[in-house]
C-alpha positions as a printed Julia matrix, in Angstrom:
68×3 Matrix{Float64}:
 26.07  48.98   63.66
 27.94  51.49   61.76
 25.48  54.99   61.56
 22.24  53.17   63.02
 21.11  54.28   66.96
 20.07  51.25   69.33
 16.96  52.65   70.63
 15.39  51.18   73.81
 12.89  52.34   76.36
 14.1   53.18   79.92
 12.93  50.2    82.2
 11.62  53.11   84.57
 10.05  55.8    82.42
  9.26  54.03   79.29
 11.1   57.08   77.12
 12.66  55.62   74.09
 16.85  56.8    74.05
 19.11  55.7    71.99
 21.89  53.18   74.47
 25.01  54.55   72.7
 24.27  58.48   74.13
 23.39  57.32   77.25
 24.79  59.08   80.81
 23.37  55.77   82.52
 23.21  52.71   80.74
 20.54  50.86   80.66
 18.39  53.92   81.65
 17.83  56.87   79.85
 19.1   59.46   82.78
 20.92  59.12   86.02
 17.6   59.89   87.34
 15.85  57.06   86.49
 19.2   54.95   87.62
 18.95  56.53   90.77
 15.29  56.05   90.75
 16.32  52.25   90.24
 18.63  52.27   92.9
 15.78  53.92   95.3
 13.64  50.64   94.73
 15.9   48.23   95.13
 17.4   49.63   98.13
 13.52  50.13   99.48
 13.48  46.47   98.9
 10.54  47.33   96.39
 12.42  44.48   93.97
 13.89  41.55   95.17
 15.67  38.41   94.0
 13.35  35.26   94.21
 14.5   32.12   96.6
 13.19  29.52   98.59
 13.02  29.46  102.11
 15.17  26.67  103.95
 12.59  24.21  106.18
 12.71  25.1   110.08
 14.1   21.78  110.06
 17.17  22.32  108.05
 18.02  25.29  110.1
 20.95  24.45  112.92
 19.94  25.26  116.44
 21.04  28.17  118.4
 24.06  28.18  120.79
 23.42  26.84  123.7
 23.71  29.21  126.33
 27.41  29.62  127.73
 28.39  28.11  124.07
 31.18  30.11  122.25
 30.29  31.12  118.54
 32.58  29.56  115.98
């Protein structure tokens, strides 16, 4: 891509930048990444999964019982 920018919108402010000139790929600022960062570390995002049945789940240590 010789002479052409690769615009794209910052996933936090919706700005367009171009992602060769950016501080903070694939934001347009290290605000916004640290804006990112903020949310995920707020727990504001999260990773989907599937909770395991009680069933599956091994049983506590008995009392007295040594953790492996």
């Amino acid at each position: 891509m010789s002479g052409s920018a690769r615009l794209r919108r910052c996933p936090i402010c919706g700005r367009p930048f171009d992602l060769d000139n950016s501080p903070a790929p694939p934001f347009c600022s290290a605000r916004c990444k640290l804006i990112d960062l903020g949310r995920w570390l707020d727990e504001k995002y999260g990773l989907p999964y599937e909770r395991k049945d009680p069933a599956d789940r091994p049983a506590p240590p008995a009392e007295g019982d040594e953790p492996d």
